[in-house]
C-alpha positions in Angstrom: 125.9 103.8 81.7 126.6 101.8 84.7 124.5 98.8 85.2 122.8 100.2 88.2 122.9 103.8 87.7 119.7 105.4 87.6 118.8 107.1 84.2 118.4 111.0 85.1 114.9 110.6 83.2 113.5 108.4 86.4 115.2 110.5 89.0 113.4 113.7 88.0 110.0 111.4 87.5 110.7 110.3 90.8 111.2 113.9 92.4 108.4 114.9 90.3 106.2 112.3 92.1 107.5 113.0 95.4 107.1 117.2 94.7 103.3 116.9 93.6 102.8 114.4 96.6 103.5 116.8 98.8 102.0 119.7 97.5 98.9 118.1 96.6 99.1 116.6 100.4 99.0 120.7 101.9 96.7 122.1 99.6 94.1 119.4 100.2 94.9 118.8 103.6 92.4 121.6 103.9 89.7 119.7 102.2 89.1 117.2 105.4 87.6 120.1 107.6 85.3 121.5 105.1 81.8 119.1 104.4 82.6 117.4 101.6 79.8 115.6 99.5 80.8 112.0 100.2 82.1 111.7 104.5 86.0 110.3 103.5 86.4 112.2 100.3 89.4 114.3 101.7 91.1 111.3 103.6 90.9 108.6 100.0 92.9 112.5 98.2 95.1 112.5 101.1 95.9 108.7 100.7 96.3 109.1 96.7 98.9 112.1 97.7 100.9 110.0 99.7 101.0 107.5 97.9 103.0 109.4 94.4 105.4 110.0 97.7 105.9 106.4 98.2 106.1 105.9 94.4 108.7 108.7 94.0 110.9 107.3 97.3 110.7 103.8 96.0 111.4 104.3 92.3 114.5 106.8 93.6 115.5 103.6 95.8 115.4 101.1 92.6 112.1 99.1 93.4 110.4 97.3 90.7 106.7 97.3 92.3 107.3 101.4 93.1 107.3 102.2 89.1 104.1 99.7 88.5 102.4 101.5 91.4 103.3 104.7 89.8 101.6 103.4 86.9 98.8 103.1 88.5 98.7 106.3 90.3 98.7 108.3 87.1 96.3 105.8 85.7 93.8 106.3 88.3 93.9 110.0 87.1 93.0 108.8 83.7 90.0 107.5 84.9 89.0 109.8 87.2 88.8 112.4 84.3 86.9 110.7 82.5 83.8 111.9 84.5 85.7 115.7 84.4 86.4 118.2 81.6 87.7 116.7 78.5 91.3 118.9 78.8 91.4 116.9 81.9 91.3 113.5 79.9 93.4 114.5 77.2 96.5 116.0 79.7 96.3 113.1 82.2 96.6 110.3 79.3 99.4 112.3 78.1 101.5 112.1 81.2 99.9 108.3 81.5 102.3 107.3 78.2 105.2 109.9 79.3 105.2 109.0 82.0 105.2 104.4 80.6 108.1 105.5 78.6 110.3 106.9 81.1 109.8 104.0 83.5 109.8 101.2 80.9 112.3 102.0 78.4 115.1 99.5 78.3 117.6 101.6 80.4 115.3 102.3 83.0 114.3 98.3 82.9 117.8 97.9 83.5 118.1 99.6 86.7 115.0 98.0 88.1 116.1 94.8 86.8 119.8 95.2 88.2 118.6 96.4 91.6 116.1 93.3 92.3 119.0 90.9 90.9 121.2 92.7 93.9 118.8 92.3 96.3 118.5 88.4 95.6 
């Protein structure tokens, strides 16, 4: 593999982001008319759905910080099940480490590391 190709694993982890960003951006966009129980409920969803966009744009582009915000994006989901179902729990920690190992394997550490050396 080329030093700074991208490993096809990130860029459909990236899409992926960017796709349920999106989706989950229309189908809740709904959510801010109707009364929700707490006042900004709909706008802190709306934020959390743009920012798995931002994640998947930046991780396509190469950035470091993009794939340790995406980390946290799924992780937040983790722990926001925790006070849902238990299916809930158990599917979101199983993307949580799919999701680790496509981002931190060594090839993918690669192309994060030989972008930011570029950029320096």
């Amino acid at each position: 593999m080329n030093s700074n190709q991208r490993p096809l694993s990130v860029t459909i982890l990236a899409w992926l982001y960017i796709a349920v960003g999106t989706v989950g951006f229309f189908v809740h966009l709904t959510g801010l008319n109707r009364g929700n129980v707490f006042q900004f409920d709909g706008v802190w969803i709306e934020l959390t759905e743009l920012t798995a966009i931002l994640c998947g744009a930046f991780v396509l582009r190469g950035h470091n910080w993009a794939r340790w915000l995406a980390m946290a994006w799924i992780g937040l989901h983790v722990v926001l099940s925790v006070l849902e179902a238990y299916r809930g729990l158990v599917v979101h920690s199983v993307l949580f480490l799919v999701i680790a190992w496509v981002l931190f394997r060594p090839e993918a550490g690669r192309y994060f590391r030989d972008l930011a050396a570029e950029a320096t």
